[in-house]
N, C-alpha and C positions, 0 to 999 in steps of 0.2 A: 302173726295176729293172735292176741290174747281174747280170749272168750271171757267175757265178766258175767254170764249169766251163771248161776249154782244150780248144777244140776240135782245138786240131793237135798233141794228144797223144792217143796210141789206150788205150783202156779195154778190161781184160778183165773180166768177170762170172764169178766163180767158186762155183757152189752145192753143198753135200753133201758136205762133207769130212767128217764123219763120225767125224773123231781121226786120217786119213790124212794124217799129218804131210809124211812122206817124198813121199806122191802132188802132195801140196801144193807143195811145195819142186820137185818135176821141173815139176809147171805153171808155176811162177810162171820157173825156167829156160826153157824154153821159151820163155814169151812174153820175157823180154828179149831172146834170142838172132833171134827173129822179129819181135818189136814195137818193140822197140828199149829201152835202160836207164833211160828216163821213161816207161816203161808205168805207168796211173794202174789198181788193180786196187783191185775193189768184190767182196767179200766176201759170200754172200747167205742164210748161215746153217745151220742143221746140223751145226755143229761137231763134237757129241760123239754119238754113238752106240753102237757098235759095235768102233772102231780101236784098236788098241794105242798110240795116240803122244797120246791126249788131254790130257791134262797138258803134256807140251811144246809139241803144237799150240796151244794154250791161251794159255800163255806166249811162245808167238811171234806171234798175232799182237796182244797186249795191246800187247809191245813194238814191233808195227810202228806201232801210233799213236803210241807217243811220238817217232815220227820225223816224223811230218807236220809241213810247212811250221805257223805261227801261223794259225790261223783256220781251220783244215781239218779239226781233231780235236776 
């Protein structure tokens, strides 16, 4: 069994966004400016709730899997 995760690349775990587009976007800033700009971030649900930005939040991150490397998405 091959392991495909990279271990010398840091993962953030992001849950409860909720339609908080914008809160989304300062996190994910953050961790590049601290994790560095191959931060591998896992998403953990909640999307839509409550936030004004759910339809864009929505649309952003559909569009971030079409950026995944072949075999990740």
């Amino acid at each position: 069994m091959t392991d495909t995760a990279s271990h010398d690349v840091p993962w953030i775990a992001i849950a409860d966004l909720h339609g908080h587009r914008a809160h989304f976007n300062a996190l994910l800033g953050w961790a590049e400016k601290n994790l560095g700009p191959d931060v591998h971030v896992c998403t953990l649900g909640d999307y839509v709730d409550n936030g004004g930005e759910i339809p864009a939040l929505l649309d952003e991150l559909i569009g971030a899997v079409g950026q995944l490397p072949a075999g990740d998405g």
